[in-house]
Backbone as JSON, one array per atom type, in Angstrom:
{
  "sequence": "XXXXXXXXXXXXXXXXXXXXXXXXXXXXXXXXXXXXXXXXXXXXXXXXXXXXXXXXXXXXXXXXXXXXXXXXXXXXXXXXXXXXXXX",
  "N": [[-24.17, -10.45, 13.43], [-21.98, -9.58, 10.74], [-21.74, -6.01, 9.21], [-21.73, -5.62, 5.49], [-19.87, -3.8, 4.89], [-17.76, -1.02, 6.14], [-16.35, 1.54, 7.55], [-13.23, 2.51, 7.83], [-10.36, 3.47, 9.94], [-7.7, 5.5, 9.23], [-3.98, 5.72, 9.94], [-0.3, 6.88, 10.93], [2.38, 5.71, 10.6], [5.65, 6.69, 11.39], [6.98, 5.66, 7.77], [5.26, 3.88, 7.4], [1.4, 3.28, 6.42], [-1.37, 2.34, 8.4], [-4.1, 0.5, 8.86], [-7.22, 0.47, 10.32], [-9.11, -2.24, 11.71], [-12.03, -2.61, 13.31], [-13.61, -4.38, 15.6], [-14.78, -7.71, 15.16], [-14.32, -7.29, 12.45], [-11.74, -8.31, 12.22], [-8.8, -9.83, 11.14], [-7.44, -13.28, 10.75], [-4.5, -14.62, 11.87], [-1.26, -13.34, 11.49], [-0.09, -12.14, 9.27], [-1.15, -10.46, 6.38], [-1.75, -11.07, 2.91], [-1.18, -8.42, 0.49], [-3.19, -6.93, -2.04], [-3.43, -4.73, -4.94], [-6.54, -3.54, -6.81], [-7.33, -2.8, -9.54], [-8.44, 0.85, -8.4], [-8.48, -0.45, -5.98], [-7.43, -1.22, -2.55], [-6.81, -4.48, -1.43], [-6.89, -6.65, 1.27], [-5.92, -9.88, 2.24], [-6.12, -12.51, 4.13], [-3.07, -14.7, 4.99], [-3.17, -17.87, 4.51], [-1.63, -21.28, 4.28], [-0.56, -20.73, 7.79], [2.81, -20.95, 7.63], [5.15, -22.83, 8.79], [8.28, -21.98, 10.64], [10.22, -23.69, 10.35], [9.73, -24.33, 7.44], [10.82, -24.71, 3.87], [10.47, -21.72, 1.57], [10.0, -22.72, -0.71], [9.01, -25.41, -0.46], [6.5, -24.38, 0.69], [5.27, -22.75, -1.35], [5.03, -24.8, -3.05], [2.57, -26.15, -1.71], [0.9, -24.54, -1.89], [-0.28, -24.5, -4.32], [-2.39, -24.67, -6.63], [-2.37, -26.96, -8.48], [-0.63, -29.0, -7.05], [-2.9, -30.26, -5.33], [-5.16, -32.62, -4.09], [-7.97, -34.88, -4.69], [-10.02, -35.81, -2.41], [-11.52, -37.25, -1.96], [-15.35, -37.81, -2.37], [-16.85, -35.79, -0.15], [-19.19, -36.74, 1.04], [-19.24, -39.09, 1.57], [-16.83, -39.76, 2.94], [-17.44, -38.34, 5.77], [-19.7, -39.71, 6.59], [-17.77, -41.77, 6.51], [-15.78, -41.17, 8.79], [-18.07, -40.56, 11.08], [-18.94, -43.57, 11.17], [-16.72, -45.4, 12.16], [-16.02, -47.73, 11.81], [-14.74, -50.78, 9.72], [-16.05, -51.6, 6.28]],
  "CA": [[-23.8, -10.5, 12.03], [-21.08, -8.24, 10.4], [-22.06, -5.49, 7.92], [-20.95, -6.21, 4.06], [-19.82, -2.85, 4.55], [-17.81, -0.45, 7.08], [-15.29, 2.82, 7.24], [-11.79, 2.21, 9.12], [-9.55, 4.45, 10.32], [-6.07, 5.21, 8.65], [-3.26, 6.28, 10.61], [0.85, 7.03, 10.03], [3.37, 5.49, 11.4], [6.84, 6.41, 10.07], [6.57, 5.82, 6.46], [3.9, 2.99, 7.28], [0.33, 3.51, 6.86], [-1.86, 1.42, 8.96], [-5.83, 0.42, 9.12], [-7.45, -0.09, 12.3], [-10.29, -3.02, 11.37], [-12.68, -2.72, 13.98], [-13.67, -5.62, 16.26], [-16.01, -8.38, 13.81], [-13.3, -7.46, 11.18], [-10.04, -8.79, 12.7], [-8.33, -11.04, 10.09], [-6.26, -14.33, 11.65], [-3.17, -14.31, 11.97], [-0.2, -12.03, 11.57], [0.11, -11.45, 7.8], [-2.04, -10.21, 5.17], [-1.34, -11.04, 1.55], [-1.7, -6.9, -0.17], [-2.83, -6.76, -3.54], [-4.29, -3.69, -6.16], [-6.91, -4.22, -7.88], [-7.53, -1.06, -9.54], [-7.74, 1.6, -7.45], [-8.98, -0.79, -4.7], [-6.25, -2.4, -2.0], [-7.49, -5.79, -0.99], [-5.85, -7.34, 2.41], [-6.38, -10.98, 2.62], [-5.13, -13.34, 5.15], [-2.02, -15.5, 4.84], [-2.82, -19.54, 4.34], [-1.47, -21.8, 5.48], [0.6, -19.94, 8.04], [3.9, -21.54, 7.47], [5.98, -23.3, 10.11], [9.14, -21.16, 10.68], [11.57, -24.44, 9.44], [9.41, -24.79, 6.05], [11.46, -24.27, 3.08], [9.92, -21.34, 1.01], [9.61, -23.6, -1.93], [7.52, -26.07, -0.23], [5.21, -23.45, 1.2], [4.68, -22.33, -2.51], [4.07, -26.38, -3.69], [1.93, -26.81, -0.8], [-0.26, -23.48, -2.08], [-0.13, -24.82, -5.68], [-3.55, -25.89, -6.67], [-1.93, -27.89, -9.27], [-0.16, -30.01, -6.28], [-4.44, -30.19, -5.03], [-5.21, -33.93, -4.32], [-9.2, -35.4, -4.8], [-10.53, -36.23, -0.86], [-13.1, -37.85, -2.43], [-17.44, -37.6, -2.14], [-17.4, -35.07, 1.23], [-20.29, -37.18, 2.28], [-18.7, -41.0, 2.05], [-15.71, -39.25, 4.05], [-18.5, -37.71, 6.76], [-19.8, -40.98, 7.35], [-16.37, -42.5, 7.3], [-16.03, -40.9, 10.4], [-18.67, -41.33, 11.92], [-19.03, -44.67, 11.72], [-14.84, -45.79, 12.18], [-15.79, -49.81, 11.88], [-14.88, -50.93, 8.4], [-16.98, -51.71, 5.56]],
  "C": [[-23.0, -9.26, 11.67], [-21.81, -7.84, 9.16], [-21.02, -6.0, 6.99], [-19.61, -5.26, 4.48], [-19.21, -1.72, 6.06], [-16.64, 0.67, 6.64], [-14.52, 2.5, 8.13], [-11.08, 3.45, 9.27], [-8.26, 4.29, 9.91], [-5.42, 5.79, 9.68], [-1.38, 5.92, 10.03], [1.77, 6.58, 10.98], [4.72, 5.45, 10.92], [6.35, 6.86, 9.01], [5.5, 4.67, 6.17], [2.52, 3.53, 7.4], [-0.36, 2.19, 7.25], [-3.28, 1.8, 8.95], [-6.08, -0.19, 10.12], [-8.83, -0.29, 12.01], [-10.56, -2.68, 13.49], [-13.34, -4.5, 14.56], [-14.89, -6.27, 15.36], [-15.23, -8.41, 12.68], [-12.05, -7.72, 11.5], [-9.87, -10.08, 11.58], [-7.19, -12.09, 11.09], [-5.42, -14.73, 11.31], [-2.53, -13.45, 11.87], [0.3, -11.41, 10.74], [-1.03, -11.23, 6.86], [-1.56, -10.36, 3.72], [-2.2, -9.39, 1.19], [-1.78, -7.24, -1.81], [-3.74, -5.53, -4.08], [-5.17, -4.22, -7.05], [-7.78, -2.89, -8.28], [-7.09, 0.23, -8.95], [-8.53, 1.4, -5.97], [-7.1, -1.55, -3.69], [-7.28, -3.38, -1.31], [-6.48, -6.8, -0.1], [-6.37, -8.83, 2.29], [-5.57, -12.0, 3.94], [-4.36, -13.98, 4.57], [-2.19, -16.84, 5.11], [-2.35, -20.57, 3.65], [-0.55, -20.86, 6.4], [1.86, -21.05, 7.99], [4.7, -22.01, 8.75], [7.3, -22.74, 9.85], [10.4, -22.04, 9.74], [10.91, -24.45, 7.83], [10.4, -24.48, 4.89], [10.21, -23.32, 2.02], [9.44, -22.21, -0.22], [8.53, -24.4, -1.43], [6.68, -25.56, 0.02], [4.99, -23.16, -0.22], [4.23, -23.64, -2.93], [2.67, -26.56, -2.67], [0.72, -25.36, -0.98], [-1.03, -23.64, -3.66], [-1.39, -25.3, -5.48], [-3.19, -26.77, -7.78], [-1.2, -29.47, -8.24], [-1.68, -30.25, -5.61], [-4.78, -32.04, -5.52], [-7.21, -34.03, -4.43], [-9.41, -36.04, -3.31], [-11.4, -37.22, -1.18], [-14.43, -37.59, -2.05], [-17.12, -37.21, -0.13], [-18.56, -36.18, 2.16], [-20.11, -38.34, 2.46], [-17.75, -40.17, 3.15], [-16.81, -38.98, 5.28], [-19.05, -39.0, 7.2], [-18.55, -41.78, 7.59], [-16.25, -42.39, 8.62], [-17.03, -40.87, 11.39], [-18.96, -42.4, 12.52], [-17.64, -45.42, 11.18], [-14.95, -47.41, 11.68], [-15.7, -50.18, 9.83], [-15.77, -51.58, 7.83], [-17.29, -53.53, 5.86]]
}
């Protein structure tokens, strides 16, 4: 189990500063969304990662929770699949 809670290491590269998450805290993939919130910085990961042809626009509709469709009842779907033979 990972602590809530840990100290990283900064370091300088250039005019970049970099944090060096320790193994248990590796984030996936290759970008982090950065944001301020206060006088905290807060890294998050980057989803979906984008397919290189996407057009930026669709990657923003396709993050839209306004474009956000209804799956329907999690647990009819869950048996859907399980049992494939129709009703």
């Amino acid at each position: 189990m990972v602590d809530d809670e840990i100290t990283a290491t900064l370091s300088m590269d250039a005019d970049d500063q970099l944090v060096r998450l320790p193994s248990g805290w590796h984030l996936p993939g290759t970008r982090v969304r950065v944001r301020r919130e206060g006088e905290r910085v807060v890294l998050e990961p980057v989803y979906p990662p984008a397919h290189p042809s996407w057009p930026p626009e669709y990657v923003a509709w396709l993050r839209d929770p306004e474009n956000a469709f209804d799956a329907g009842d999690p647990d009819e779907l869950r048996r859907a699949f399980d049992d494939p033979t129709p009703p």
